[in-house]
C-alpha positions in Angstrom: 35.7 19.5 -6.1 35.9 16.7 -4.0 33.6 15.4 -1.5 34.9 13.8 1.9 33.1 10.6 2.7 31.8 12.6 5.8 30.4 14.6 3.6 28.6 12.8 1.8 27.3 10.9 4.7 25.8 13.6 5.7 24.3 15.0 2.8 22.7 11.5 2.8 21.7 12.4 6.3 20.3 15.4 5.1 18.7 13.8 1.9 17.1 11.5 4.4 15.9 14.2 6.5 14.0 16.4 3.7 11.6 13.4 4.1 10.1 15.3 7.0 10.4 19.3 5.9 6.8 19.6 5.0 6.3 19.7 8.9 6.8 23.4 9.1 3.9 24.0 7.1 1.0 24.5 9.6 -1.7 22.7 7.8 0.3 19.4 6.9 1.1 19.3 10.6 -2.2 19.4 11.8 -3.5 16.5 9.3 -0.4 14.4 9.9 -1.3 14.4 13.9 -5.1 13.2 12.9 -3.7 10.8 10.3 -0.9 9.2 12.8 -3.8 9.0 15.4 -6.1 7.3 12.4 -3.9 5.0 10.6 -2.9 3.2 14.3 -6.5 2.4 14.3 -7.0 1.3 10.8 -4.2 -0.7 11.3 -5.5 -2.3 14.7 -9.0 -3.0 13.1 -7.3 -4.5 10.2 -5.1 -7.0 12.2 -8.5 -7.9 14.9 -10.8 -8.6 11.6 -8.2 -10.8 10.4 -7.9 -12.4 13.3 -11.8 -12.3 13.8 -12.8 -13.7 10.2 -9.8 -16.7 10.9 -11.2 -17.4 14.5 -14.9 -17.8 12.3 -14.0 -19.7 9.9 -9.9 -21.5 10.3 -9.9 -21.1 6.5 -8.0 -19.5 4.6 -9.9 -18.9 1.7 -12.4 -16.9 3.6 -9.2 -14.7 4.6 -9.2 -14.2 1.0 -12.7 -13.2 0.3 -12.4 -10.7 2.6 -9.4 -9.1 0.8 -11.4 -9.5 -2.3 -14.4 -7.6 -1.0 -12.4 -4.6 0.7 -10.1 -4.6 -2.8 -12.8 -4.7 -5.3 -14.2 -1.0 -5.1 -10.8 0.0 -6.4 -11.4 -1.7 -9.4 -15.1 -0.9 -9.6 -15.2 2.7 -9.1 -11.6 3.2 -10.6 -12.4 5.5 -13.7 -14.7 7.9 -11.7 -12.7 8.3 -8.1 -10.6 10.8 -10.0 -13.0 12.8 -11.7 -15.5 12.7 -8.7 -12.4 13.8 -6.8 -11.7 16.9 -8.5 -15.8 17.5 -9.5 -16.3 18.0 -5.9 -14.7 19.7 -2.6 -12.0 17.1 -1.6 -12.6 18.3 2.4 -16.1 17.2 2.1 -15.1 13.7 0.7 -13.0 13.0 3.4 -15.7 14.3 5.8 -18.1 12.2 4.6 -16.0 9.0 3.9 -14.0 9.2 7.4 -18.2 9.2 8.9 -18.6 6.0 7.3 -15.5 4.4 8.4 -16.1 5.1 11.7 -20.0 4.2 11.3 -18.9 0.7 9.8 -16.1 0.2 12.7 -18.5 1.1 15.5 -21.3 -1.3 13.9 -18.3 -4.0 14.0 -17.1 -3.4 17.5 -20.6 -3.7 18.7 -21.5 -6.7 17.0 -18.4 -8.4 18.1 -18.8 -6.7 21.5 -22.4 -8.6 21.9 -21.2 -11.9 20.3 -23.7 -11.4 17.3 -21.4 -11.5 14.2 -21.2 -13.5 12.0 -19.1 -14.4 8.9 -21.4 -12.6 6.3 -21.2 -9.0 8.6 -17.6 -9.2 8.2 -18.1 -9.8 4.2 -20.4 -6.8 3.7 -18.8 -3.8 5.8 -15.7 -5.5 3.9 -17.1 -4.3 0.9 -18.7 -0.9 1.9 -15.8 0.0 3.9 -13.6 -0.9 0.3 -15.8 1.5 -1.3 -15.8 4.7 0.9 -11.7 3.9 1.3 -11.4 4.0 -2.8 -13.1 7.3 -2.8 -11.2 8.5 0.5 -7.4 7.6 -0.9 -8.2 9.0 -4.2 -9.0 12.6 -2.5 -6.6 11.9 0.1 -3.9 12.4 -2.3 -5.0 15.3 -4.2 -5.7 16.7 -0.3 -2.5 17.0 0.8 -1.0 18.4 -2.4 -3.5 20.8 -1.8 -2.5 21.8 1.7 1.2 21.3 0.8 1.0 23.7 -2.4 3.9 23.1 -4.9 7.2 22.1 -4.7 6.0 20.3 -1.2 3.4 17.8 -3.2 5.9 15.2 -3.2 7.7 15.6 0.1 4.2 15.6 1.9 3.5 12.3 0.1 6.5 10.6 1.4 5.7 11.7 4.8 2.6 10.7 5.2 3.5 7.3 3.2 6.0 7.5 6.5 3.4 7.7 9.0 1.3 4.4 6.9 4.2 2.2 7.9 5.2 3.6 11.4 1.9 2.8 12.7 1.9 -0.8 10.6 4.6 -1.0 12.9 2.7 -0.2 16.3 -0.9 -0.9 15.7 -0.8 -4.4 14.8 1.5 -5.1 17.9 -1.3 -3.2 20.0 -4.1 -5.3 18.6 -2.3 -8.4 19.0 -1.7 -7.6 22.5 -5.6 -6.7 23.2 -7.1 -9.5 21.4 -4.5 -12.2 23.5 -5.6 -10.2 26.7 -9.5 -9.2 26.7 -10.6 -9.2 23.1 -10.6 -8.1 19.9 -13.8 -5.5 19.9 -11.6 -2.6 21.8 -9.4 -2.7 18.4 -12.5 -1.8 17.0 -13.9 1.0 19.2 -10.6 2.6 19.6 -10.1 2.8 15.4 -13.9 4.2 15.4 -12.9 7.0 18.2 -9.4 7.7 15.9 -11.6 8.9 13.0 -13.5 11.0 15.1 -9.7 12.7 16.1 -9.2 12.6 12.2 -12.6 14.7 11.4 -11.3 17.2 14.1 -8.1 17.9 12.7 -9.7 17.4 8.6 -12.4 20.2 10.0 -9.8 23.1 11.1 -7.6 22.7 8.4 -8.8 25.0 5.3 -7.2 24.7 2.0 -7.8 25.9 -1.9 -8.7 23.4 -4.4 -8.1 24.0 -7.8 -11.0 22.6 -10.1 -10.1 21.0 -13.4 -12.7 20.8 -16.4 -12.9 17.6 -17.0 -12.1 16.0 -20.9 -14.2 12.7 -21.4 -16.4 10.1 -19.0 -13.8 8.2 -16.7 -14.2 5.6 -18.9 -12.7 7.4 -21.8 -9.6 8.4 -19.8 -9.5 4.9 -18.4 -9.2 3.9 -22.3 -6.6 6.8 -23.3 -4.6 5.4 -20.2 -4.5 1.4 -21.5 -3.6 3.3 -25.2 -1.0 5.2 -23.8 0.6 2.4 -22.0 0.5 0.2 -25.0 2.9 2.5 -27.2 5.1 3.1 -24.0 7.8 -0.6 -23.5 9.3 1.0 -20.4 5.7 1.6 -18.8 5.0 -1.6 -20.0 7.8 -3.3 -17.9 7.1 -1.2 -14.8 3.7 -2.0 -14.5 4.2 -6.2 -15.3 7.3 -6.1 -11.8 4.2 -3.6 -10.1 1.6 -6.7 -11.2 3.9 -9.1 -9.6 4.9 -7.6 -6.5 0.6 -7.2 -6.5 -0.2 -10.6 -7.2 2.5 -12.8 -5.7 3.9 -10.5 -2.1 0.6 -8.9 -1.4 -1.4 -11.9 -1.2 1.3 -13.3 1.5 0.2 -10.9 4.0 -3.2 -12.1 4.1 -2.1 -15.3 5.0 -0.5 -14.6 8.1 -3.4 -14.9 10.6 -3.4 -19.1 9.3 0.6 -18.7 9.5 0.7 -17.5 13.2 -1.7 -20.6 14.2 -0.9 -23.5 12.3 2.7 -23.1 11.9 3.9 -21.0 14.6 1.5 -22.3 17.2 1.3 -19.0 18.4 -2.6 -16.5 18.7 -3.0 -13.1 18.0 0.0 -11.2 19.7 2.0 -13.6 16.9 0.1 -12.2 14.6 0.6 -8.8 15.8 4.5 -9.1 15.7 4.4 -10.3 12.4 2.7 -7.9 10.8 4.9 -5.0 12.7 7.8 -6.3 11.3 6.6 -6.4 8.2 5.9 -2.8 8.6 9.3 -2.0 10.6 10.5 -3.4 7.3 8.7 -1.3 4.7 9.7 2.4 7.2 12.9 1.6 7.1 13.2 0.7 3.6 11.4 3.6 2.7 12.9 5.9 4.8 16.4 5.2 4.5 16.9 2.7 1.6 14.5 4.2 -0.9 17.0 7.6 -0.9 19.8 5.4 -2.1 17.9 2.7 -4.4 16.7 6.0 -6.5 20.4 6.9 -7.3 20.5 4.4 -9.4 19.9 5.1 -13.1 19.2 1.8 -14.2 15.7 2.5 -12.8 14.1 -1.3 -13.9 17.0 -3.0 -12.5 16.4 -1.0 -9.2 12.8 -2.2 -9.1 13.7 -6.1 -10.6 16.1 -6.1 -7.6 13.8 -5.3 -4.8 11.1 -7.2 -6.5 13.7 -10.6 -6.2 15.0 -9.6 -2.8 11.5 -9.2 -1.5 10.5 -13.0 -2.8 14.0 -14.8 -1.7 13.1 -13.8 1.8 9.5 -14.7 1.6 11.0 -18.0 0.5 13.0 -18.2 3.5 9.9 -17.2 5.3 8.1 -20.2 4.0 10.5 -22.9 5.5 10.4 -21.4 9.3 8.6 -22.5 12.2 10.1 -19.7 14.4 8.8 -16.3 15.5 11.8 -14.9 15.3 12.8 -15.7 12.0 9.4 -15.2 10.8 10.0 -11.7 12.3 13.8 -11.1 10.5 11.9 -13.0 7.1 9.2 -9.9 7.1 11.4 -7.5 8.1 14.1 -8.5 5.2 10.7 -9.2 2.7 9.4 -5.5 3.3 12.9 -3.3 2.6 12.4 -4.5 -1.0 8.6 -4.9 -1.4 7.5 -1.6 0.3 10.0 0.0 -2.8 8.6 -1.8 -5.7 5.4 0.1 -5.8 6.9 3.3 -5.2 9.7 2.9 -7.2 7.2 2.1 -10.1 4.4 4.6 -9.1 7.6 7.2 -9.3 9.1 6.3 -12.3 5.5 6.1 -14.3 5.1 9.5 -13.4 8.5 11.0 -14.8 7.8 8.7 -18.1 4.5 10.8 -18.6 3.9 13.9 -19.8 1.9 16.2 -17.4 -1.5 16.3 -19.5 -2.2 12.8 -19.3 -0.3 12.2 -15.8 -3.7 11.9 -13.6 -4.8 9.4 -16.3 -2.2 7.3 -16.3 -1.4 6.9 -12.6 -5.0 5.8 -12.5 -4.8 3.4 -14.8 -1.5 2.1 -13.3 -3.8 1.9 -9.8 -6.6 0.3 -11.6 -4.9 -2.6 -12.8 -2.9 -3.1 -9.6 -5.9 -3.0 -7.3 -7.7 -5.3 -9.7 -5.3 -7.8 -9.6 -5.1 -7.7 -5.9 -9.1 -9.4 -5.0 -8.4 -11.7 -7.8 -4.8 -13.3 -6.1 -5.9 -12.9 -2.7 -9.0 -15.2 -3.5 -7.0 -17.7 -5.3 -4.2 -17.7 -3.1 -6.4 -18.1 0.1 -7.9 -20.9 -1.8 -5.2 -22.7 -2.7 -3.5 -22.6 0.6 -6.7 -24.2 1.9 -5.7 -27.1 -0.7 -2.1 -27.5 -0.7 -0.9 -25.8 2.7 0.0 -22.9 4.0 3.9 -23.0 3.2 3.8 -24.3 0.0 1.5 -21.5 -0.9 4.2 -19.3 0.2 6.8 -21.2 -1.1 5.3 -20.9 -4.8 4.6 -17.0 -4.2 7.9 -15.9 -3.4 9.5 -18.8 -6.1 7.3 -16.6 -8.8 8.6 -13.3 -7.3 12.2 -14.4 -7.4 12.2 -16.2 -11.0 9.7 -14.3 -13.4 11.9 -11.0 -12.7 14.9 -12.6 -13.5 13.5 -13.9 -16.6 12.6 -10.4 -18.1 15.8 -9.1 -16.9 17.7 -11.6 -19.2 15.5 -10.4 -22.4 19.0 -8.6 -23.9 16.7 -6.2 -25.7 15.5 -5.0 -22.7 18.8 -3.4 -21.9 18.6 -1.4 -25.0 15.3 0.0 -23.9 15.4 3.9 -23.2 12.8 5.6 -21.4 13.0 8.2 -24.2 11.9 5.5 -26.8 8.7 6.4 -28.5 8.0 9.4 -26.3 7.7 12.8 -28.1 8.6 15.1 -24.9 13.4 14.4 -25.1 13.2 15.6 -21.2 13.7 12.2 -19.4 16.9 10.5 -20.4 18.5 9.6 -17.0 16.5 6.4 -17.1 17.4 3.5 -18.1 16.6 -0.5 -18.2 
């Protein structure tokens, strides 16, 4: 039977709109209002410490260190925020972590508020806010799959992936606009008084956790994880375009508070608009491109292509000295960047069998959040060194050409998914 193209336009439609069915479940509705109302204010505190720590300092490698210190805990605590996670009640982590993050923004808003901070403040509550967000994501995720209960997990996922770049869109301009008219500490107070909305709406919601016995020390499973992905090609490809997209386009963005000044002339609204667009960018390629990009079976291609997409814009991006093209350049950048990682995240899932599925993803996490404090240090560095485009320049130059060299390897074309695995259930992937 044939399909008319109306048809299938709206079955994309409708494709598109699934995004957004775990909304009739009561409990996912009530987190997703405390989340929207929190992630604004993350993302307004994020964009005023930026600003704040460039203001301090008008280096960029101190823009760096700062990305190091809040990365870090990832990488520290990786092999027991999964265990801990699902030792102990996941509502009581987020609690308890979403206390401290509002603890560490007030203490920043007050500081800034009574012009007593100073560089080394910033670098500490960095790195304790790092650590109670690496425990807080971890239980986050396992959180809503268990208020979403099955056959929602991965819906409710998506959504609230959704609401992460909707408010990258909003919050940054907001901050940008406060800190250009009287300040950056309100950025800071308001993100402190989100959390508390956030505890509210965590408090009422009740859910069932399932405890699993746990098989090893998270060490163990972090070393069953590096085995696995060792015997597995495909997982070994996925992860190296993941690494890239880590170390070469996330490392951009921290750059873009020395961007908005030095090249664009501009202050912290600039800044603001930026970073929006880069998140305009990543909602609408998640939203609407990401349904499309996952019909096609040559999965590695899919994620090569948004990988090189993502790094000839940022090269673009590196020769402007106008907002708005800075803007489009972000914009462009983000549809394929914000699908790299998801694409990959997705795709190491369905290559795994279920047993080992926690482990792996964790490992996959590990190694990309590691990466991440080492190239933002060395990146701010360099750009101190050589300037602020070239730095660019040479990231997206690497995001553009080291894909294209794996995707000429001809053996990697002959690569299967199904090679070496011993489940024969996932063999509509393909290099």
């Amino acid at each position: 039977m044939k399909i008319k193209p109306g048809g299938r336009f709206f079955m994309k439609l409708q494709t598109i709109g699934e995004n957004f069915s775990p909304l009739r479940i009561r409990n996912i509705r009530v987190y997703m209002i405390g989340q929207t109302v929190n992630l604004l204010g993350d993302w307004m505190q994020q964009t005023a410490q930026a600003w704040v720590v460039w203001e301090l300092t008008h280096k960029a490698t101190a823009l760096g260190i700062v990305t190091f210190l809040s990365q870090i805990p990832f990488f520290i605590f990786g092999p027991w925020v999964g265990i801990f996670s699902d030792k102990f009640d996941r509502r009581k982590i987020l609690l308890f972590t979403q206390f401290l993050t509002m603890l560490f923004a007030f203490i920043l808003a007050f500081l800034i508020q009574t012009d007593r901070l100073v560089l080394v403040h910033v670098y500490v509550l960095a790195f304790l806010l790092g650590t109670a967000t690496a425990f807080n994501v971890t239980a986050e995720q396992a959180f809503i799959g268990d208020i979403a209960g099955p056959g929602n997990i991965t819906k409710a996922i998506a959504l609230n992936n959704i609401i992460n770049q909707l408010t990258r869109l909003i919050g940054p301009a907001i901050a940008g606009w406060l800190i250009a008219t009287i300040g950056a500490a309100p950025a800071f107070w308001y993100n402190g008084i989100s959390v508390i909305i956030s505890v509210i709406c965590i408090w009422i919601i009740r859910s069932k956790q399932e405890t699993k016995r746990q098989e090893g020390s998270g060490l163990r499973q972090f070393r069953e994880g590096l085995i696995f992905f060792r015997k597995q090609k495909m997982l070994r490809l996925i992860i190296l375009f993941a690494a890239i997209q880590t170390f070469f386009g996330m490392s951009i963005l921290q750059l873009l508070p020395a961007y908005s000044t030095i090249v664009l002339k501009g202050n912290a609204n600039t800044l603001g608009q930026l970073i929006g667009s880069a998140g305009a960018g990543a909602l609408v390629g998640i939203v609407i491109v990401l349904p499309f990009v996952k019909q096609i079976k040559k999965s590695c291609i899919a994620i090569g292509g948004a990988l090189i997409w993502a790094g000839a814009w940022y090269i673009v991006f590196s020769f402007s000295t106008s907002l708005p093209l800075s803007m489009v350049c972000q914009f462009m950048a983000s549809l394929g960047a914000a699908n790299v990682l998801t694409l990959s995240i997705g795709l190491a899932q369905e290559l795994t069998p279920a047993h080992m599925r926690a482990r792996i993803i964790s490992t996959f996490m590990m190694i990309i959040f590691g990466l991440q404090p080492v190239a933002s240090y060395l990146v701010g560095r360099t750009a101190d060194n050589i300037g602020i485009n070239k730095m660019m320049l040479i990231n997206g130059s690497c995001m553009v050409l080291l894909p294209l060299l794996l995707l000429t390897i001809p053996s990697l074309y002959k690569l299967k998914s199904t090679e070496q695995l011993p489940f024969p259930v996932f063999r509509n992937h393909t290099v």
